[in-house]
C-alpha positions as CSV (number, residue, x, y, z in Angstrom):
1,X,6.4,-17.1,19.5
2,X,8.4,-14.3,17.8
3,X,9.7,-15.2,14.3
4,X,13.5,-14.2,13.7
5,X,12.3,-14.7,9.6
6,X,13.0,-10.9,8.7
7,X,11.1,-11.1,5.3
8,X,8.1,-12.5,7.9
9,X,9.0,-9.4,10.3
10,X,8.6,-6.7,7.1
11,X,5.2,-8.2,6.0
12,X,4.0,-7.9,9.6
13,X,4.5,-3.9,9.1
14,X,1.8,-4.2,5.6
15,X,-1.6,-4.3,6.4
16,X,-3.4,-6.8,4.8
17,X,-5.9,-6.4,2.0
18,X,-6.2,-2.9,-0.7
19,X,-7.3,0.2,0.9
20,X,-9.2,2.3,-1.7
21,X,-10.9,5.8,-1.7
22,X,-14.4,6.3,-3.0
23,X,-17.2,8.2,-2.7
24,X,-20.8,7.5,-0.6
25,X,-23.8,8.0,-2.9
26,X,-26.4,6.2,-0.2
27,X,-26.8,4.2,2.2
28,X,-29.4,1.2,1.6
29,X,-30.7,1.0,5.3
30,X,-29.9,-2.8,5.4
31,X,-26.1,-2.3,6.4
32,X,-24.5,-1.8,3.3
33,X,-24.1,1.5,1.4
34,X,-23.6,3.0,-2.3
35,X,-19.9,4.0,-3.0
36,X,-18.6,5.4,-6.5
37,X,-15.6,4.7,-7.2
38,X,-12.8,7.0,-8.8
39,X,-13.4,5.7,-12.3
40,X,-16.8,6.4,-11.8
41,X,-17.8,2.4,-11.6
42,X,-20.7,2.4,-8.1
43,X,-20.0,-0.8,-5.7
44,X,-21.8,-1.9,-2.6
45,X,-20.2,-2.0,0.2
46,X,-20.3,-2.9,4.1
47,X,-21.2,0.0,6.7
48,X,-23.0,3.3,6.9
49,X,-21.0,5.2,9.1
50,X,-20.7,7.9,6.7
51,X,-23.4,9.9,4.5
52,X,-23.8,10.6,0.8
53,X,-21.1,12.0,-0.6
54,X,-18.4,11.7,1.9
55,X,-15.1,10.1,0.7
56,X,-14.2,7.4,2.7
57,X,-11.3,4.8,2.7
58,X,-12.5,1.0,1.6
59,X,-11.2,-1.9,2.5
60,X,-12.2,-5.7,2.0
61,X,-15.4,-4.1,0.6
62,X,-15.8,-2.6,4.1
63,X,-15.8,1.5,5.1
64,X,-12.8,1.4,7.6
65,X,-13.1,5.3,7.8
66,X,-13.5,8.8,6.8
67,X,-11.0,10.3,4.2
68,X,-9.8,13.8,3.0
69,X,-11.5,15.5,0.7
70,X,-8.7,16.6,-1.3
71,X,-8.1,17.4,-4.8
72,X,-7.0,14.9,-7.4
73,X,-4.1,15.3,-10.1
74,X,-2.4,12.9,-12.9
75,X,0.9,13.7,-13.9
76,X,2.3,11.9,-16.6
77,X,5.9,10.6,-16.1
């Protein structure tokens, strides 16, 4: 059944969950693989889809894919 709710219609368009963009160190061989984050803190995570260091986009401690190398700039406002 379609909600007419249009705050309920807008969150439908969000995914759910952070989406974050770290890089693979290793995979552990057991399912789960070595990511460092931006901030330099190292988290374990689900997947091994991608090799050491490729950045990939995490989300719900899970690789969902392959992202961009690209480069990185701060810019204070």
């Amino acid at each position: 059944m379609a909600t007419t709710n249009i705050w309920q219609q807008f969150k439908a368009l969000i995914p759910e969950g952070v989406r974050i963009v770290a890089t693979i160190t290793g995979n552990n061989g057991n399912g789960t693989s070595q990511a460092e984050l931006r901030n330099g803190s190292v988290i374990t995570v689900k997947g091994e889809s991608a090799p050491a260091g490729r950045k990939v986009f995490i989300q719900d401690g899970e690789i969902k894919g392959t992202a961009p190398s690209l480069g990185q700039y701060e810019a204070d406002v």
